[in-house]
Structures are given as structure tokens and as C-alpha cells.
Residue, then its C-alpha position, 0 to 999 in steps of 0.5 A: x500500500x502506498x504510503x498514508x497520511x494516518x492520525x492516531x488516537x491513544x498511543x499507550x500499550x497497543x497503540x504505541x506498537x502498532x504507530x510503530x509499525x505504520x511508521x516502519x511502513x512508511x506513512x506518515x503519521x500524526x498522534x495524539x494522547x493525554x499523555x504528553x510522554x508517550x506522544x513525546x515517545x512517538x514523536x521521538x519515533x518519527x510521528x508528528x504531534x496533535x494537540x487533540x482528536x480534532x487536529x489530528x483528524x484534519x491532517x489525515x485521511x485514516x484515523x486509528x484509535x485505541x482508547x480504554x472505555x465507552x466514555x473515551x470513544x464518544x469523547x474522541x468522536x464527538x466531543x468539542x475537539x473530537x475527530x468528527x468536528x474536523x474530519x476530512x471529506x470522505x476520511x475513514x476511522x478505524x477503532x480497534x478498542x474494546x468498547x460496548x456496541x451501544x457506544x459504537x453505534x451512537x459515535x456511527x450516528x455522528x460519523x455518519x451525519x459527517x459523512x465519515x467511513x467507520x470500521x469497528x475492528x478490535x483487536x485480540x492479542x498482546x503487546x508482545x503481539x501487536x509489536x510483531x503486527x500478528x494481532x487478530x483484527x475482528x472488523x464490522x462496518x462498510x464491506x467496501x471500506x474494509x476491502x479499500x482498508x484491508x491492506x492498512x489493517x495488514x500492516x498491523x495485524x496477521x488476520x483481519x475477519x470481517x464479521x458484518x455491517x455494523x456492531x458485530x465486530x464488538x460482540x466478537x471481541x467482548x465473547x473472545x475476553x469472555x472465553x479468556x477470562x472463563x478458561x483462565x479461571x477453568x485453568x485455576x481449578x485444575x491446577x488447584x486440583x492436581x496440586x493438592x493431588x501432590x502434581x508439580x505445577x510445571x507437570x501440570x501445565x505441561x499436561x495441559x498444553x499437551x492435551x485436547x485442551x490445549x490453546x494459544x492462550x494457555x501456552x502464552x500464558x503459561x510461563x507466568x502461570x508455571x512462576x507466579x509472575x503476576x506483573x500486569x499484563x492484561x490487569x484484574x481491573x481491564x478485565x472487570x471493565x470488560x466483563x462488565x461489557x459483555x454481560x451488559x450486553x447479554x442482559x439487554x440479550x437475556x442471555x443467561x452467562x452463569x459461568x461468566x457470572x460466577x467469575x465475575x465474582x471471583x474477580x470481585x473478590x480478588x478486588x475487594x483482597x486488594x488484587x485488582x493491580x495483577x494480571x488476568x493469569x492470577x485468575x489460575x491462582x486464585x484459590x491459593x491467592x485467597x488462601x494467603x494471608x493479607x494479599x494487597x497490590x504490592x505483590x504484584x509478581x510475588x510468589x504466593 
């Protein structure tokens, strides 16, 4: 793809990496953040500085946002300094955040009173992912725009599946966190288990990512899993935002997510002893973690 001018909205953990890769590709590339340190960091990388969603929309004609919550989204889309009020004509944006479809429909009514193109296109995967551009983008929106973008979104990502028209990308995403935050917690009651039974924990797991339940998110998650090493990752308090989500959205469904649910309270738990800093692996350790006496953040990577 030739080169671009592209904005991007929020460079922290995710977006950070993928700004990245867009500059080793060769577009040229605008950035804004709350955060003067990263912009700075970007900056230093090649990018050029906006001061708001607003000015970063008038300088480019794809626009990228990686943003934490519903809140943030509309913010950026419509508020007094948001992308829509500067916007090009016939400009696209691109969210890859985790966010609620009822968010992302009220920022496409804006988007498309002002005649922008908007693809809902989460990501799946880590940091570590997203450097290497082998991210998995799930993508909803005009199938024309993602075809005309597909090769934008290759840039940052291994895979992109387009999932429908309009909020099925985030439906997607939020079932995908469901299924990690559920099998996480799947995994802690088997290790649990096996260790009380007088198996070693590395036999365990090793057992695990050897079996027909064996996944890519046990094998990445497993050496920290194997070394209690909790520092965060994917932390408890990302986690309950995105649980929130989706059985919010399954309650506007009635869907029934008893296990999901249960978890969820398990995740509350480990807020209320003071966990919420520690990565989403914990959840493999929570009966020992609930078990330890006095737990607090500060054990971030402790061994319990």
C-alpha cells in the first residue's frame, strides 16, 4: 500500500506498537494522547504531534484509535475537539478498542451525519503481539471500506475477519475476553486440583498444553502461570471493565452467562483482597491467592 497520511488516537500499550509499525511502513503519521510522554515517545519515533482528536483528524485521511472505555470513544468522536468536528471529506476511522456496541453505534450516528467511513475492528492479542503486527483484527462496518482498508489493517495485524455491517465486530471481541477470562479461571481449578493431588505445577501445565485442551492462550500464558509472575499484563481491573461489557450486553440479550457470572465474582473478590493491580493469569491462582494471608497490590509478581 502506498504510503498514508494516518492520525492516531491513544498511543499507550497497543497503540504505541502498532504507530510503530505504520511508521516502519512508511506513512506518515500524526498522534495524539493525554499523555504528553508517550506522544513525546512517538514523536521521538518519527510521528508528528496533535494537540487533540480534532487536529489530528484534519491532517489525515485514516484515523486509528485505541482508547480504554465507552466514555473515551464518544469523547474522541464527538466531543468539542473530537475527530468528527474536523474530519476530512470522505476520511475513514478505524477503532480497534474494546468498547460496548451501544457506544459504537451512537459515535456511527455522528460519523455518519459527517459523512465519515467507520470500521469497528478490535483487536485480540498482546503487546508482545501487536509489536510483531500478528494481532487478530475482528472488523464490522462498510464491506467496501474494509476491502479499500484491508491492506492498512495488514500492516498491523496477521488476520483481519470481517464479521458484518455494523456492531458485530464488538460482540466478537467482548465473547473472545469472555472465553479468556472463563478458561483462565477453568485453568485455576485444575491446577488447584492436581496440586493438592501432590502434581508439580510445571507437570501440570505441561499436561495441559499437551492435551485436547490445549490453546494459544494457555501456552502464552503459561510461563507466568508455571512462576507466579503476576506483573500486569492484561490487569484484574481491564478485565472487570470488560466483563462488565459483555454481560451488559447479554442482559439487554437475556442471555443467561452463569459461568461468566460466577467469575465475575471471583474477580470481585480478588478486588475487594486488594488484587485488582495483577494480571488476568492470577485468575489460575486464585484459590491459593485467597488462601494467603493479607494479599494487597504490592505483590504484584510475588510468589504466593
Amino acid at each position: 500500500m502506498t504510503s498514508s497520511e494516518i492520525g492516531w488516537i491513544g498511543v499507550g500499550a497497543m497503540g504505541a506498537p502498532m504507530c510503530l509499525n505504520l511508521l516502519r511502513a512508511g506513512h506518515r503519521l500524526t498522534v495524539c494522547d493525554r499523555d504528553p510522554a508517550r506522544v513525546a515517545s512517538m514523536v521521538a519515533a518519527g510521528a508528528t504531534a496533535a494537540d487533540s482528536p480534532r487536529e489530528v483528524a484534519t491532517r489525515a485521511d485514516v484515523v486509528f484509535s485505541t482508547i480504554f472505555d465507552d466514555q473515551g470513544l464518544r469523547d474522541i468522536v464527538a466531543g468539542p475537539d473530537g475527530l468528527a468536528a474536523g474530519a476530512r471529506p470522505q476520511a475513514a476511522y478505524i477503532d480497534m478498542s474494546t468498547v460496548s456496541p451501544a457506544a459504537s453505534a451512537d459515535v456511527a450516528r455522528v460519523l455518519a451525519e459527517r459523512g465519515v467511513d467507520y470500521l469497528r475492528a478490535p483487536v485480540s492479542g498482546t503487546v508482545t503481539l501487536a509489536s510483531s503486527a500478528r494481532l487478530s483484527t475482528f472488523v464490522s462496518g462498510p464491506p467496501e471500506v474494509f476491502e479499500r482498508l484491508r491492506p492498512l489493517l495488514a500492516v498491523l495485524t496477521a488476520r483481519q475477519r470481517y464479521v458484518g455491517t455494523s456492531e458485530e465486530a464488538r460482540v466478537v471481541k467482548l465473547l473472545i475476553n469472555l472465553m479468556v477470562f472463563m478458561s483462565t479461571a477453568v485453568l485455576g481449578e485444575a491446577i488447584d486440583f492436581g496440586e493438592r493431588a501432590g502434581l508439580p505445577r510445571d507437570t501440570i501445565l505441561d499436561a495441559v498444553n499437551d492435551s485436547i485442551v490445549a490453546s494459544a492462550h494457555y501456552a502464552g500464558k503459561a510461563e507466568k502461570i508455571a512462576h507466579r509472575d503476576y506483573a500486569p499484563v492484561g490487569p484484574i481491573s481491564l478485565v472487570v471493565k470488560d466483563m462488565d461489557l459483555a454481560l451488559t450486553v447479554a442482559n439487554h440479550h437475556q442471555a443467561a452467562l452463569p459461568i461468566a457470572a460466577q467469575v465475575r465474582q471471583s474477580l470481585a473478590l480478588m478486588q475487594a483482597q486488594g488484587l485488582a493491580g495483577l494480571d488476568v493469569a492470577a485468575l489460575a491462582d486464585l484459590p491459593a491467592l485467597l488462601r494467603s494471608p493479607s494479599p494487597t497490590q504490592d505483590r504484584q509478581g510475588d510468589t504466593p
